[in-house]
C-alpha positions in Angstrom: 9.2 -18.5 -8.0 12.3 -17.5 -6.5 13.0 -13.8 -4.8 14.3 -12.1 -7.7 16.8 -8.1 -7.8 14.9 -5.8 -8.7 16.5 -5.6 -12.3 13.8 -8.0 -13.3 11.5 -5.2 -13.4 13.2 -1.8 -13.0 14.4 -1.6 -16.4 11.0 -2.3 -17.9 9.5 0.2 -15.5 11.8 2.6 -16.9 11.7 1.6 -20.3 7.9 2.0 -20.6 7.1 4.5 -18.3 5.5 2.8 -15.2 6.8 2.5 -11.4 6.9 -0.5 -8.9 5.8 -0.2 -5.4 8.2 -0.5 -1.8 5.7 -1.7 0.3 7.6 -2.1 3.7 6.9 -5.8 5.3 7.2 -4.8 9.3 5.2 -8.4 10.4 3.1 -10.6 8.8 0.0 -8.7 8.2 1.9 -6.5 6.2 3.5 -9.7 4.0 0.0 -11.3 3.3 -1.6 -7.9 2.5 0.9 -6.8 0.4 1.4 -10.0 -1.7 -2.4 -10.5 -1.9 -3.0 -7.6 -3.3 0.0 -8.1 -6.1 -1.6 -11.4 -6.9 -5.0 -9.2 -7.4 -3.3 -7.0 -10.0 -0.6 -9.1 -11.7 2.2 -6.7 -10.8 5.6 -7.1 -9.7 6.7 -5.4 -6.1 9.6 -4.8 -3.6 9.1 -5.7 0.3 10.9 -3.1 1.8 12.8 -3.9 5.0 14.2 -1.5 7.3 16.8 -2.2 10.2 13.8 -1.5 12.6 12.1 -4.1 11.3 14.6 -6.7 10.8 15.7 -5.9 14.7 11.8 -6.4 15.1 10.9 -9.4 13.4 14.5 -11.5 12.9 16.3 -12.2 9.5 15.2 -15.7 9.4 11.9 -14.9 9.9 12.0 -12.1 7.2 13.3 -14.1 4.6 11.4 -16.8 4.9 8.3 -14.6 5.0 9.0 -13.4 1.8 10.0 -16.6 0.2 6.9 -18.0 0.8 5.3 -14.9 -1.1 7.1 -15.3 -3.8 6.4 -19.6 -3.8 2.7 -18.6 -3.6 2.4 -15.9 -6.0 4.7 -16.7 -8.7 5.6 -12.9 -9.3 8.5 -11.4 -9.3 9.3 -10.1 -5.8 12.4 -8.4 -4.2 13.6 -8.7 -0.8 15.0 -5.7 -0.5 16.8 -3.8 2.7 15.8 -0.2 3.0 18.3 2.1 3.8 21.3 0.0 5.0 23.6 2.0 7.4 26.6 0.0 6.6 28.4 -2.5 4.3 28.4 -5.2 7.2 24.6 -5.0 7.1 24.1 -5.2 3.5 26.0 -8.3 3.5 24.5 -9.5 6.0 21.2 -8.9 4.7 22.2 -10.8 1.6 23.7 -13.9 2.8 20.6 -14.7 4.4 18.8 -14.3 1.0 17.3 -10.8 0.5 17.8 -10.2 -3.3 18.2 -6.5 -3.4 20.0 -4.2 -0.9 20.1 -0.3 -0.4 22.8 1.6 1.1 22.3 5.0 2.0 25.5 6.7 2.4 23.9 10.4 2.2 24.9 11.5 5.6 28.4 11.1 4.7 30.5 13.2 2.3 29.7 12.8 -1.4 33.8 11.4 -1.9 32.5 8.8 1.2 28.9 8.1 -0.1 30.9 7.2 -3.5 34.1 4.9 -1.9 31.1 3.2 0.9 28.4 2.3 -2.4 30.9 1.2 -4.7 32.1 -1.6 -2.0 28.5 -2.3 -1.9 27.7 -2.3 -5.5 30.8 -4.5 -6.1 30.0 -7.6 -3.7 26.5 -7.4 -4.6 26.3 -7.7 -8.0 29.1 -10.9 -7.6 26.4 -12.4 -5.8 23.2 -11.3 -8.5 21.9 -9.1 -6.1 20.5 -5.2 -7.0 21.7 -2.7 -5.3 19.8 1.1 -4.4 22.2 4.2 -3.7 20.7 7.9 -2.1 21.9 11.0 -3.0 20.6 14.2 -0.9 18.7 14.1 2.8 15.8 13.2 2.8 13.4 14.8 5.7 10.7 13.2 7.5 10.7 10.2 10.2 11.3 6.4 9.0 11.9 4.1 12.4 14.0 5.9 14.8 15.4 8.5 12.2 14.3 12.1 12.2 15.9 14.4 9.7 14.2 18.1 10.3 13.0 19.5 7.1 15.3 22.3 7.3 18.2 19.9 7.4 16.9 18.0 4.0 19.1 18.5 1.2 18.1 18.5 -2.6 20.0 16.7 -5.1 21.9 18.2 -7.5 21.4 16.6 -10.8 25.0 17.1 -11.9 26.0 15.2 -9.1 23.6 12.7 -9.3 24.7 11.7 -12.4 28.2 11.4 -11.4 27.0 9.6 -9.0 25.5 6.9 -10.9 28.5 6.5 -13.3 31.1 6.2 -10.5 28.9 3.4 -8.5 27.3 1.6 -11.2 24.1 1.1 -8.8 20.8 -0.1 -10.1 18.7 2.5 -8.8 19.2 5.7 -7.7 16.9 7.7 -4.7 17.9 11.6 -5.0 15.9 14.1 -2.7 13.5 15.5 -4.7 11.2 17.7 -2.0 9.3 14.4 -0.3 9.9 13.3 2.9 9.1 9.9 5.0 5.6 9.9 6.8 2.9 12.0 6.5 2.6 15.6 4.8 1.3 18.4 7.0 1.1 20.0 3.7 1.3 19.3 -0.1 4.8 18.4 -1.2 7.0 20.7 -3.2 8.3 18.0 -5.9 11.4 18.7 -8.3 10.6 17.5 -11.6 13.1 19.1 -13.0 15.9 17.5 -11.2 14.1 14.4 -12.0 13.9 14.7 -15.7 17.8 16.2 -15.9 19.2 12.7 -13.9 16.7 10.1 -15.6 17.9 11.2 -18.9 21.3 11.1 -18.4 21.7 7.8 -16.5 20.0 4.1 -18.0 18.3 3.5 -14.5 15.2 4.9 -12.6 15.0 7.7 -10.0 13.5 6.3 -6.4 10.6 8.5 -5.0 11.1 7.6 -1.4 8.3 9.1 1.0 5.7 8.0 -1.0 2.1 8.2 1.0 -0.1 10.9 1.3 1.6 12.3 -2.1 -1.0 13.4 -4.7 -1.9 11.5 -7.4 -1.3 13.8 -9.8 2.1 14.3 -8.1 3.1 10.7 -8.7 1.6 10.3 -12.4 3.9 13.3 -13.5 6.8 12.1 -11.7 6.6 8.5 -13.3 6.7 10.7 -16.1 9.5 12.2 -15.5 11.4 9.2 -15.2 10.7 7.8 -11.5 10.5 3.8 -11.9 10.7 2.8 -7.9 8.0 4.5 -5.3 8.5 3.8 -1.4 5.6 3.5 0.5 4.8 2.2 4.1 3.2 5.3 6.2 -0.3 4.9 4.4 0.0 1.0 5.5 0.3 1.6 8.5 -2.3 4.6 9.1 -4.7 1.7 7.5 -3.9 -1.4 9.8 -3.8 1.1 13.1 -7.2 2.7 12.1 -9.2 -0.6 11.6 -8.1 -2.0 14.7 -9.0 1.1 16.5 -12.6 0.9 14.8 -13.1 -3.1 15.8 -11.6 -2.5 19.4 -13.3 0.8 20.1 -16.6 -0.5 18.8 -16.3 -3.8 20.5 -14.3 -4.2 23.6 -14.8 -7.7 24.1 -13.0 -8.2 21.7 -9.7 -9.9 22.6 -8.7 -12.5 20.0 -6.1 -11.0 17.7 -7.4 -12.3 14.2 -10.2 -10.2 15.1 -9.0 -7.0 14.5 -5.7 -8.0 12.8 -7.8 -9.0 10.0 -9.8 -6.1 9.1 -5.9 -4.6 9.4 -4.7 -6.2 7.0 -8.0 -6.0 4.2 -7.5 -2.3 4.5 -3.8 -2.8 3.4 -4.9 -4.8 0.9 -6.8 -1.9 -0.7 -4.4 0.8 -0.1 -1.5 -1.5 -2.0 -4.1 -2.4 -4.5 -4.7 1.5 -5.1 -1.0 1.9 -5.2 0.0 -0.2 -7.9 -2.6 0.9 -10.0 -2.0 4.3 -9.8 2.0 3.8 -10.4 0.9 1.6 -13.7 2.4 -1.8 -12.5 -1.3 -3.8 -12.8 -0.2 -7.2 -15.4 3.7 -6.1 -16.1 4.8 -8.8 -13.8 6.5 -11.6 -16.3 
């Protein structure tokens, strides 16, 4: 099967109350884990790719990564850059064959963020591929990015939804009260601003900062109308601690399928825990 946008599954996510996964793919580990453990449950996902990663592994590489995923599996999988910086990049991104393409504009003005995501919107959907827009700052650390939580910015709904109707994008990622990385505490999660945009506007919410969010946290806001969930942190913590265990307990060890391997079963597990808990186990079609 073909990399598909992600309105192969986003509107039936919405529709009937479930969310698909962003796993971020930052090598191949992270590719075979995340597909595998698809394949397990049935269930459609996203490989997320940031412009750290890309830098890191190459486009061609990336795509054809993913292509292969989708050959072997048969599910519907996006390619899908996470948080594009620029329109050069997006396009860039899709002419080598990702399928989906964010573009956060939400360090600029909201008149910018509008004029920047409707050039993006426009290309893309001439060439069938989805496109994510972000509204509000969201905290936390993702590659070399650091926003302070005092700098974050909620959404406001009102906006969002103007948003949405003067872009046309496919998704929309507003800053709810999550952040990128690891909690040092429980999130403080808007629902309401969740359930004000996702009734107004025919296309899920994006929970970005996904890991280490309680479960109970992400079952009520799939309720409230998130269809998209971004997750990568609890990936990584997962592949960094089983190598530690196989390299502290063994340091003979040298051979990187060694402790690579027991990396990426324990992704498999967290991804497999993942989609379960946002409801996507069998909706892939």
């Amino acid at each position: 099967m073909p990399l598909v946008s992600m309105n192969e599954f986003l509107p039936a996510a919405k529709e009937k109350k479930f969310a698909v996964g962003q796993f971020n793919m930052n090598n191949l580990e992270f590719s075979q884990a995340i597909v595998q453990a698809a394949m397990e449950e049935n269930s459609p996902f996203i490989f997320g790719v940031s412009e750290g990663a890309l830098k890191y592994m190459g486009i061609e590489f990336t795509v054809a990564m993913a292509e292969a995923a989708a050959k072997q599996s048969g599910l519907p999988i996006a390619l899908h850059l996470d948080h594009g910086s620029s329109f050069e990049v997006a396009m860039k991104c899709i002419r080598a064959g990702f399928s989906s393409v964010m573009f956060d504009g939400s360090h600029h003005s909201y008149e910018e963020n509008v004029r920047l995501t409707k050039e993006v919107v426009k290309t893309a959907h001439a060439m069938g591929v989805s496109v994510e827009g972000e509204l509000g700052t969201i905290g936390g650390v993702e590659d070399d990015i650091s926003v302070d939580e005092s700098d974050a910015n909620l959404a406001k709904p009102e906006e969002a939804i103007r948003f949405y109707e003067e872009t046309g994008v496919d998704c929309l990622a507003i800053a709810v009260g999550t952040a990128h990385g690891m909690y040092s505490g429980e999130p403080d999660i808007k629902f309401d601003i969740i359930e004000e945009v996702t009734k107004n506007i025919p296309v899920p919410v994006v929970l970005h900062g996904g890991s280490g969010v309680p479960d109970e946290m992400i079952r009520k806001s799939i309720e409230a109308g998130v269809g998209k969930i971004n997750v990568n942190t609890e990936n990584q913590v997962a592949l960094t601690n089983a190598i530690r265990n196989v390299l502290n307990s063994n340091d003979s060890v040298y051979d990187p399928r060694k402790y690579l391997g027991p990396g990426k079963e324990a992704m498999v597990e967290v991804v497999k825990s993942k989609i379960k808990l946002f409801g996507s186990s069998n909706q892939a079609q």
